[in-house]
C-alpha angles and dihedrals in degrees: 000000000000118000112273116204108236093229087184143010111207117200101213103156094111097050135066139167120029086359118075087041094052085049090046095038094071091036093050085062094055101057124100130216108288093019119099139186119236116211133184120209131189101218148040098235093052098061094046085064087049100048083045088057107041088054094053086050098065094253133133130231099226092187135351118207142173119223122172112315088322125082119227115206128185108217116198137171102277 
């Protein structure tokens, strides 16, 4: 996989429901094509909204990680 340029890191571990997604939503439709948005995320059920989102968006999850508690996805044009 070629090097994607992380355009934007969002810290979304204190928020959950309609949130993370409304943040991640405007900053999706800035990115270019190999660049990604990294975003953390505090719980599991969280990231299982975004990832729901970001597929029916059209996205890609570029990479999908645990650290710690918290869950890391790399979010790319799809």
């Amino acid at each position: 996989m070629s090097q994607l340029k992380i355009y934007k890191e969002l810290d979304l571990t204190s928020s959950s429901c309609a949130g993370p997604i409304g943040e991640l939503s405007g900053v999706l439709e800035e990115i270019r094509e190999g660049e990604a948005v990294k975003v953390i995320l505090g719980d599991e059920a969280t990231k299982k909204d975004v990832e729901a989102f970001v597929k029916k968006k059209g996205y890609k999850i570029a990479q999908s990680t645990q650290e710690g508690k918290n869950f890391v996805l790399l979010i790319t044009k799809g």
